[in-house]
C-alpha positions as CSV (number, residue, x, y, z in Angstrom):
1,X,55.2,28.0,-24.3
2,X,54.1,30.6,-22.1
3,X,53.0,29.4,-18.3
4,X,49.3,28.1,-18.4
5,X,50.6,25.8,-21.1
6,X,53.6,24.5,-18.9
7,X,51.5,24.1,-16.4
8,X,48.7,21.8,-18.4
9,X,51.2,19.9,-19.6
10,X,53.1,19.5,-16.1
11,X,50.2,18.3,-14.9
12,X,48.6,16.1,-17.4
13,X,44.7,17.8,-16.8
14,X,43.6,21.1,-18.2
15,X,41.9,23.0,-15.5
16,X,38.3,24.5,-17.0
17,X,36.5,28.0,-15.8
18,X,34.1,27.6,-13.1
19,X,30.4,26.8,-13.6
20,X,27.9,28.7,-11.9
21,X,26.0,26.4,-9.9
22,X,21.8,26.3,-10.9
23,X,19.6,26.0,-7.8
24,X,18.2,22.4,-6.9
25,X,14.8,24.1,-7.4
26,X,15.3,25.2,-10.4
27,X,16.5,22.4,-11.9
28,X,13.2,20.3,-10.3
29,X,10.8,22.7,-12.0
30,X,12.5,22.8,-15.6
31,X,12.3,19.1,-15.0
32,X,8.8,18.2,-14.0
33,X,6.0,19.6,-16.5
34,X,2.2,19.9,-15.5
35,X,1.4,17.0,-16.9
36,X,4.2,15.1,-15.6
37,X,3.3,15.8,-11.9
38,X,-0.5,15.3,-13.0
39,X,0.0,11.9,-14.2
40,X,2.3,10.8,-11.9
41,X,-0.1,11.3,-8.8
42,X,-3.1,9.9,-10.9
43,X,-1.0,6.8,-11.0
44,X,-0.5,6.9,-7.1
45,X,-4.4,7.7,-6.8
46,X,-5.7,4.7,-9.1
47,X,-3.6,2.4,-7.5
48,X,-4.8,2.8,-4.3
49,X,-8.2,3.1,-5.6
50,X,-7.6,-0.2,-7.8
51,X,-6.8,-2.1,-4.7
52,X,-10.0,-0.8,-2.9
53,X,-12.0,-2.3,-5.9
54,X,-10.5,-5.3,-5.4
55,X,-11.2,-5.6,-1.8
56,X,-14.8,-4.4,-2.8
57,X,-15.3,-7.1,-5.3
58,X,-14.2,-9.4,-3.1
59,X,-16.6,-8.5,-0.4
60,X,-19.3,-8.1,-2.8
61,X,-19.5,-11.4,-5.3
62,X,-23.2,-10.7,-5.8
63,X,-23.3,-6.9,-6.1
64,X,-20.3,-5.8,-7.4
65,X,-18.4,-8.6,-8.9
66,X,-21.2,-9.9,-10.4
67,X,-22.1,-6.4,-12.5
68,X,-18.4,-6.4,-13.3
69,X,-18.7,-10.4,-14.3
70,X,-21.6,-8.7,-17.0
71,X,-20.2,-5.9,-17.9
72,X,-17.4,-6.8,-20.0
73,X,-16.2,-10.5,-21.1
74,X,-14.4,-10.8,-17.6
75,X,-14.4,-9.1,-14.3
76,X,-10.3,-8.3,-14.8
77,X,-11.2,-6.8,-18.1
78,X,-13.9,-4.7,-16.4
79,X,-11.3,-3.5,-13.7
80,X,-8.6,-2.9,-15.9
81,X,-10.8,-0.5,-17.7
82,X,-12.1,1.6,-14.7
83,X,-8.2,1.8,-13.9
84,X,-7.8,3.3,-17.3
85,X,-10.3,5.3,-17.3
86,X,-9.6,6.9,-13.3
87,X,-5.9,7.4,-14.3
88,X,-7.2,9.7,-17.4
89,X,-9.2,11.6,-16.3
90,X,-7.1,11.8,-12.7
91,X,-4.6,13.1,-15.0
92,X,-6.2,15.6,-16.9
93,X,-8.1,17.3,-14.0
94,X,-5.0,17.5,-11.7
95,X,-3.8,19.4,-14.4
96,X,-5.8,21.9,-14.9
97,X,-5.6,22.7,-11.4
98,X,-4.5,26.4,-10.3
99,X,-6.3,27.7,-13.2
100,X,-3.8,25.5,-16.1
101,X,-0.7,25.7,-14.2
102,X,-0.9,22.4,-12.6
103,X,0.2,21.2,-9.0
104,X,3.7,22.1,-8.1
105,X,5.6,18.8,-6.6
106,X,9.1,18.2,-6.4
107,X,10.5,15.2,-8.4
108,X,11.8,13.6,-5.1
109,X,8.4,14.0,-3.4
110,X,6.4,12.5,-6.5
111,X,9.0,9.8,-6.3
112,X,7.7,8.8,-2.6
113,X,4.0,9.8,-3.1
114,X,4.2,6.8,-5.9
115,X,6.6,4.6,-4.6
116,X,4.1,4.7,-1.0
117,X,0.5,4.5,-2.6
118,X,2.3,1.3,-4.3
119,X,3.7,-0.5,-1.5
120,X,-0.2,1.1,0.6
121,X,-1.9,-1.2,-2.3
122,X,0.3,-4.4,-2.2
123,X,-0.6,-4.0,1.7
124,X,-3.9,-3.6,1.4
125,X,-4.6,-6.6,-1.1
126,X,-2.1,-9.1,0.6
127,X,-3.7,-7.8,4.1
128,X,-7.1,-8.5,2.3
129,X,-6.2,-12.2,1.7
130,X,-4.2,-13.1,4.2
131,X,-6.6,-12.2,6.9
132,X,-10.0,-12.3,5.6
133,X,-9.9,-13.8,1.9
């Protein structure tokens, strides 16, 4: 046995080579595609934009509600499909910003543009009812 091997054996663990570290950034880009990042702040932008139109419905039972009432079987169904239909196309316009590239945004920061236009439109509707509906 020659002296790396009296040593593994000494010590129970077998040491490995080094790894050369890959930069936080690059590991957030190869992570997050176009469409990823696209998507992700479409979601953030309908649901904000989802809680408006339930605000506006509200406010609006012979205007609004009413042509949403008409328009499909049930004013929910109506909504749920304008939310569809916003996140979609959101989606595929964000990404063909910058000429195809897409918007650049860090996994972290599309984590808390999310995670805020969420908790913005839980505000906004339990505001909305608390203190006016």
């Amino acid at each position: 046995m020659d002296g790396s091997e009296a040593r593994k054996y000494s010590t129970g663990v077998a040491k490995s080579p080094p790894r050369a570290e890959v930069p936080s950034a690059v590991k957030e880009e190869a992570a997050l595609g176009r469409y990823t990042v696209s998507f992700g702040l479409s979601v953030a932008l309908t649901s904000v934009l989802s809680a408006l139109l339930v605000v506006a419905k509200e406010l609006n039972e012979n205007t609004i509600l009413e042509w949403m009432k008409h328009a499909t079987p049930h004013h929910w169904i109506t909504h749920g499909v304008f939310d569809l239909l916003v996140f979609a196309a959101l989606g595929f316009v964000l990404a063909r910003a910058h000429g195809g590239k897409g918007l650049k945004v860090s996994s972290r920061r599309l984590n808390q543009l999310i995670a805020g236009a969420v908790a913005i439109s839980c505000i906004t509707i339990a505001g909305f009812y608390l203190l006016i509906g």
